[in-house]
MDAnalysis code that builds the backbone (N, CA, C; Angstrom):
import MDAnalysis as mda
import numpy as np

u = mda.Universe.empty(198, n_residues=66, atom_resindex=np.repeat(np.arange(66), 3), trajectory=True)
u.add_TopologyAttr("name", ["N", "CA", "C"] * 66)
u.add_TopologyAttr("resid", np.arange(1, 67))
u.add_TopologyAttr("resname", ["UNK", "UNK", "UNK", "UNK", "UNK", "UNK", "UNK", "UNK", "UNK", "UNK", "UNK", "UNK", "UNK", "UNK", "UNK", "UNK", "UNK", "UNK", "UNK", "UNK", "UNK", "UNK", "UNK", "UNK", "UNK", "UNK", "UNK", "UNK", "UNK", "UNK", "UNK", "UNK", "UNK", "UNK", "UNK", "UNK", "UNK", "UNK", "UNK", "UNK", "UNK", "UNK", "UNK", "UNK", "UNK", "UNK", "UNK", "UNK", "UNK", "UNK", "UNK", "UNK", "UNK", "UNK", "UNK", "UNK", "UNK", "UNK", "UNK", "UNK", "UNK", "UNK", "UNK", "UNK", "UNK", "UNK"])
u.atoms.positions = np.array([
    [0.854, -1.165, 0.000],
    [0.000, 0.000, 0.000],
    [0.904, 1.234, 0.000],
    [0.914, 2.158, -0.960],
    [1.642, 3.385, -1.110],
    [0.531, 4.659, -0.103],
    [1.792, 5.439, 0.522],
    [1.178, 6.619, 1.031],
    [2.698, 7.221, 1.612],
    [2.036, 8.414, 1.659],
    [2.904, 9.500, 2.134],
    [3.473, 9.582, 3.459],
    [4.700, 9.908, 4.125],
    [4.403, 9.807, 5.673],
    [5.746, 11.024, 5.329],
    [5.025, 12.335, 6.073],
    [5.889, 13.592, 6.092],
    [6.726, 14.451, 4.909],
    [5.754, 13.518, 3.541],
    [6.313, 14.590, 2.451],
    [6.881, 13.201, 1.407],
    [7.390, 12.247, 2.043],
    [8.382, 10.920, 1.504],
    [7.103, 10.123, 1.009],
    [7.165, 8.988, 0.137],
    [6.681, 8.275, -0.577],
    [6.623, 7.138, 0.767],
    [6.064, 6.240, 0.447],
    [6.580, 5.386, 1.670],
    [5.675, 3.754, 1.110],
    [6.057, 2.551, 1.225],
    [4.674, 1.843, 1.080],
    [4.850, 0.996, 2.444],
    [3.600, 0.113, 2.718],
    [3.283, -0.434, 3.721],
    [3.660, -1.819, 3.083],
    [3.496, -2.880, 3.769],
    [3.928, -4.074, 3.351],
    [2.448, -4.628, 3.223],
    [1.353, -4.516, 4.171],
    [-0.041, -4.564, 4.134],
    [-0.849, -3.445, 4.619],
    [-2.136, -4.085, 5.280],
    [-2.760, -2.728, 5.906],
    [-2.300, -3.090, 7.250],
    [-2.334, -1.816, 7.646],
    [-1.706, -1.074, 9.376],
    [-2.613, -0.150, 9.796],
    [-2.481, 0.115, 11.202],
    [-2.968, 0.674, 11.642],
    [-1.592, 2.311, 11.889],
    [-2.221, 3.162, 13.447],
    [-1.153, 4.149, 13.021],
    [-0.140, 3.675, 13.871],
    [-0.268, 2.817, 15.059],
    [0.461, 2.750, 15.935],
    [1.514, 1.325, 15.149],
    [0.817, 0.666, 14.349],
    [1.814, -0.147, 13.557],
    [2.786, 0.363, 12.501],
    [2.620, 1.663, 12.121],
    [3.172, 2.239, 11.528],
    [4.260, 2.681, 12.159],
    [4.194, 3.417, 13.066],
    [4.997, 4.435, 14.017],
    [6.027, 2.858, 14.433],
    [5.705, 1.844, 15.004],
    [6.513, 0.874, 15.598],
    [7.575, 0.451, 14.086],
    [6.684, 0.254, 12.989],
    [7.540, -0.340, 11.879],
    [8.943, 0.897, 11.395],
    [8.287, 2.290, 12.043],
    [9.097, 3.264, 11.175],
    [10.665, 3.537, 12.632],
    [10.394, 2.510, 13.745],
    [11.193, 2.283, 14.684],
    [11.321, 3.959, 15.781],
    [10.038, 4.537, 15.601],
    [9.770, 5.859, 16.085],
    [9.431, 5.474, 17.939],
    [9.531, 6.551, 18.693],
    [9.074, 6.457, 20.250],
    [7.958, 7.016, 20.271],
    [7.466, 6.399, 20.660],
    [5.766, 6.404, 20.950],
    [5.340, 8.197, 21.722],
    [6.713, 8.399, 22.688],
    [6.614, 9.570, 23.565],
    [6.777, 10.961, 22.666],
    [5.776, 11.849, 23.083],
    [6.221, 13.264, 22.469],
    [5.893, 13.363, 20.752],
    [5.063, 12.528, 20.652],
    [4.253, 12.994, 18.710],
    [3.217, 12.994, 18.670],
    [2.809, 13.655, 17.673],
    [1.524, 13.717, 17.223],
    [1.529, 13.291, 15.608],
    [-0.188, 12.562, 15.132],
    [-0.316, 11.999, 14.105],
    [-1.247, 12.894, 13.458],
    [-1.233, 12.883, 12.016],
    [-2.335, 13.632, 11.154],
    [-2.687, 13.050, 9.997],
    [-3.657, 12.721, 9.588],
    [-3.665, 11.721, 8.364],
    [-4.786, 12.773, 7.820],
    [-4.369, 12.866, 6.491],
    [-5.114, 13.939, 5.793],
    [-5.446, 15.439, 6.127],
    [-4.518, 15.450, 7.184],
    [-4.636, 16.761, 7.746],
    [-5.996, 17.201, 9.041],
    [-6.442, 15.820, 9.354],
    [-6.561, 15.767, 10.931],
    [-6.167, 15.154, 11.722],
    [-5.277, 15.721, 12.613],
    [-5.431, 15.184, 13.628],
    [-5.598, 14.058, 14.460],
    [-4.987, 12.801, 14.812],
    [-5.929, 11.499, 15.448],
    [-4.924, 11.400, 16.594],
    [-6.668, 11.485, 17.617],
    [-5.794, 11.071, 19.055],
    [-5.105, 10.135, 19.625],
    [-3.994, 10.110, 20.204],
    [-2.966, 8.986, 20.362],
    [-3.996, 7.885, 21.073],
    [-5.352, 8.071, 21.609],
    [-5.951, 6.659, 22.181],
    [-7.173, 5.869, 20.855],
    [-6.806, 6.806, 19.618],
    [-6.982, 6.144, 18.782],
    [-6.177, 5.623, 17.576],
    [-5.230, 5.703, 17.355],
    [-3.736, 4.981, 17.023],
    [-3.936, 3.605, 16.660],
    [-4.311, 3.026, 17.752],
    [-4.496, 1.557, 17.818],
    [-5.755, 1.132, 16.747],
    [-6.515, 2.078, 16.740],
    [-8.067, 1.315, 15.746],
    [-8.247, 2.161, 14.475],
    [-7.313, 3.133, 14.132],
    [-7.421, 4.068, 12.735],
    [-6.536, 3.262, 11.594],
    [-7.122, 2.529, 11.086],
    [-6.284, 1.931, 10.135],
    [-6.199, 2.921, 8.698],
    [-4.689, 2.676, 8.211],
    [-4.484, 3.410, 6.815],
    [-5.020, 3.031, 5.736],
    [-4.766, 4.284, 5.178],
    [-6.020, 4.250, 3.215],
    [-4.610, 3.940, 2.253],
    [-4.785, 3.157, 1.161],
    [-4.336, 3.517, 0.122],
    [-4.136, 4.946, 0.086],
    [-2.818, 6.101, -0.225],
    [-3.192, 7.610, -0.634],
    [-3.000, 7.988, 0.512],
    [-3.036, 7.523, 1.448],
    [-2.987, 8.810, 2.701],
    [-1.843, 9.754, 2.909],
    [-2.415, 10.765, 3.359],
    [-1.081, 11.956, 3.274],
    [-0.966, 11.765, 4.664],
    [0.133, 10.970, 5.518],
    [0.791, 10.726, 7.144],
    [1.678, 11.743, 7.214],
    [1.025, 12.988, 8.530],
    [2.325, 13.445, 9.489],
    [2.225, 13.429, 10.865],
    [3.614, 12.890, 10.946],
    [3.960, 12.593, 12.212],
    [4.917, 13.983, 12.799],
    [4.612, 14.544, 13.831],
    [5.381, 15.662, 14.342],
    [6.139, 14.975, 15.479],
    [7.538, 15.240, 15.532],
    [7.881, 15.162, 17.139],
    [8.193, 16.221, 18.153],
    [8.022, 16.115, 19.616],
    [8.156, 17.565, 19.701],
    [9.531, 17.615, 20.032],
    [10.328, 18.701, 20.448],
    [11.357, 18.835, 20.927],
    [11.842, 20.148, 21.898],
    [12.552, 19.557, 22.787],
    [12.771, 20.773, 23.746],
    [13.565, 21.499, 23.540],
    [13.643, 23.080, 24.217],
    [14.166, 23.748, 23.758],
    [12.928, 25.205, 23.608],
    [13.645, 26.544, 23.243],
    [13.083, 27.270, 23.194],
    [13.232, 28.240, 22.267],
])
């Protein structure tokens, strides 16, 4: 399955969800936020938002500092 994750091409090997994504892309769970199509999905739904064919994925991390 082809889709976007932060601008990059990316494909999936099957369908995933977001939190299978984030684990496959070897990311820390702590301090991000997800947006698929440009909303928003809350980290206690991660686990049950599965990906589209096409989806435009961003993942933000935050970082400290000022």
């Amino acid at each position: 399955m082809d889709i976007i994750v932060n601008g990059t091409p990316f494909t999936l090997p099957g369908h995933m969800n977001i939190m299978e994504l984030i684990l496959l892309k070897k990311m820390e769970t702590g301090g991000i936020a997800v947006a698929i199509n440009e909303v928003v999905i809350p980290r206690a739904e991660w686990k049950t938002t599965e990906i589209s064919e096409g989806d435009n994925i961003i993942i933000i991390t935050a970082t400290a500092g000022g």
